[in-house]
N, C-alpha and C positions, 0 to 999 in steps of 0.2 A: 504494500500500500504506500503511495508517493506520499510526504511529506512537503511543507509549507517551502520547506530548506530544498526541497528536490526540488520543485515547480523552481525555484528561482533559478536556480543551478539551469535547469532545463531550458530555461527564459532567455537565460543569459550565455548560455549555448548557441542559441539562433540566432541570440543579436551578433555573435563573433563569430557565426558563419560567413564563410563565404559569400552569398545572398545578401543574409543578415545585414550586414553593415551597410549597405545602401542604401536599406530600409528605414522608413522613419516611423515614428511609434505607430501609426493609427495603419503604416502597412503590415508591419511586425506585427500587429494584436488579429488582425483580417487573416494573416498566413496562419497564425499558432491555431484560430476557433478552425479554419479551413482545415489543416494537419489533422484533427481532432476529430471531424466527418470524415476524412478519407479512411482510418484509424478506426471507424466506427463499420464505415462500409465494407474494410476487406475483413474486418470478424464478420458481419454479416453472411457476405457470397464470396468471399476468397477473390474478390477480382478488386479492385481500382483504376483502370484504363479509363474506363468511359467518365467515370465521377472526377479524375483528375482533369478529362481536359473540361467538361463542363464548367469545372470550379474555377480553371485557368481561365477560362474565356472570361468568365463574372468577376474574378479579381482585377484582370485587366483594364477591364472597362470602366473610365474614369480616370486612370492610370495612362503616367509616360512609359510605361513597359506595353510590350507586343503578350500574346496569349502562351508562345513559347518562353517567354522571357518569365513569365506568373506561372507557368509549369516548371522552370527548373527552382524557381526562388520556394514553392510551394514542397518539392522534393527536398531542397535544403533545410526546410524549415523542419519536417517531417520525421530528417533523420537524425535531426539535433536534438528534439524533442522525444525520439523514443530510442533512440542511439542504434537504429539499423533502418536500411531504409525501408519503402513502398514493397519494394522486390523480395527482400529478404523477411521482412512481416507475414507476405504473401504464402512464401514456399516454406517457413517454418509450423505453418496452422497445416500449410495439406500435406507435406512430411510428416506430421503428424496425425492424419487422417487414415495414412499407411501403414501406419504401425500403432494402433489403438492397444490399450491393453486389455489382458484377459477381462477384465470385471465391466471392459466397454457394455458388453449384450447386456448384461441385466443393469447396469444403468439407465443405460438408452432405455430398457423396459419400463424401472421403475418413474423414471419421466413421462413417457408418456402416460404413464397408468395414472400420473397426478392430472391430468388434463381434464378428467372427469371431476375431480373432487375442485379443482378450481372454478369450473363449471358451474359447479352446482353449489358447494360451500358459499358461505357470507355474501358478500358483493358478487355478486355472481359477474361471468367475465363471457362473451363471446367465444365460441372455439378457437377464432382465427388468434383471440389476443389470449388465451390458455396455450393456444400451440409455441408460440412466439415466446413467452414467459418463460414455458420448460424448456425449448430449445435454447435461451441464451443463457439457463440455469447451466444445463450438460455439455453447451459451449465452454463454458467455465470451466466448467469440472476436466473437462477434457482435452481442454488448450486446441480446440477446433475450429471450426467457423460453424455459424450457426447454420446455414445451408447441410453443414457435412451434421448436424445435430439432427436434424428434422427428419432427413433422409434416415440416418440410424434409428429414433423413435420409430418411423414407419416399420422400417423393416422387422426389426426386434415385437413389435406390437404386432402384424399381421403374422408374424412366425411362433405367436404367444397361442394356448389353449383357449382363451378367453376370447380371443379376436371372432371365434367363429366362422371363420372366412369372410368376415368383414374387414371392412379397412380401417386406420384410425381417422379417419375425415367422415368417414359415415356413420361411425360409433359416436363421436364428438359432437356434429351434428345434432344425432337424436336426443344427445344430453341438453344441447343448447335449444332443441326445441321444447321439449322436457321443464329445465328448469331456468334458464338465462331468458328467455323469449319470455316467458309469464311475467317475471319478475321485472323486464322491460316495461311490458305494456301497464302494468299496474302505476312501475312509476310514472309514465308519461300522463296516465290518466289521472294520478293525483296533484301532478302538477298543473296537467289544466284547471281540473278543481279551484285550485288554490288561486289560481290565476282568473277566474270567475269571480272568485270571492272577494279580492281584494280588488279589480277594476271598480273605477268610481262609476255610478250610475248615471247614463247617459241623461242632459236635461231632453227635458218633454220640448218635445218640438212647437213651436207657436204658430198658428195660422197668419 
């Protein structure tokens, strides 16, 4: 877990990059939150190409830099801050995807098997944001990308006894029609309520 002392350390890494030093603060603070999405996306889907140049063209713009000029400052930025670059972020999550350990399967099982209980328990949650939830819990746990997480819940889950030859999107589903979907409409209808009740009464119209 990065410390107060780290961040600054990290800060001040990027400003004595390469890059870095041409930068003046309000570029420097635009590169570091940018770093921090790319960072976010290759734990996602293991990939960065498309989100780097997209963010490169939007740093750019405003800027005396060109879109390739916001993509190498954005890579400097990136590896100062996590002290390996875009590339090596990338291929350390799916090297590791390769070589899962023994106790990956019934992880990956016992994830997705919470997907139901998130579903249904307390605040109840949509399948899509249960699925996402446990995937970036077993992302963690397994130093993977969440894409390679999802995929392993699937498979682990439809090769489970319980699956019945269902899948876990159709199982999840039924939970979210079950219990997320009531629990929705309930709130919505008492928030109209509420919103009835408190609307001031309209005046009486005068001929």
């Amino acid at each position: 877990m990065s410390t107060q002392s780290d961040q600054r350390d990290r800060i001040q890494a990027a400003r004595d990059s390469y890059s870095g030093k041409s930068l003046t603060n309000s570029q420097l603070q635009s590169a570091w939150a940018i770093s921090s999405i790319l960072h976010s996306q290759i734990q996602k889907t293991g990939s960065f190409r498309e989100p780097l140049t997209d963010y490169a063209h939007a740093f750019a713009r405003g800027e005396r830099f060109d879109a390739l000029r916001a993509e190498a400052i954005l890579r400097d930025v990136y590896t100062a801050r996590y002290e390996q670059s875009l590339n090596q972020t990338r291929e350390s999550l799916l090297e590791r995807e390769k070589a899962l350990p023994e106790t990956a399967q019934a992880r990956a099982l016992a994830q997705a098997q919470s997907i139901s209980a998130r579903i249904q328990d307390g605040a109840t949650q949509p399948f899509y944001q249960a699925y996402d939830t446990a995937a970036v819990a077993l992302s963690k746990e397994l130093s993977i990308t969440q894409a390679g997480a999802k995929t392993l819940m699937k498979e682990a889950f439809e090769q489970s006894p319980e699956s019945q030859g269902r899948t876990l999107y159709e199982v999840g589903k039924d939970y979210e029609d079950a219990y997320h979907r009531p629990a929705k409409e309930a709130e919505i209808a008492a928030r109209k309520a509420e919103q009835l009740q408190t609307r001031p009464p309209e005046r009486q119209r005068t001929r």
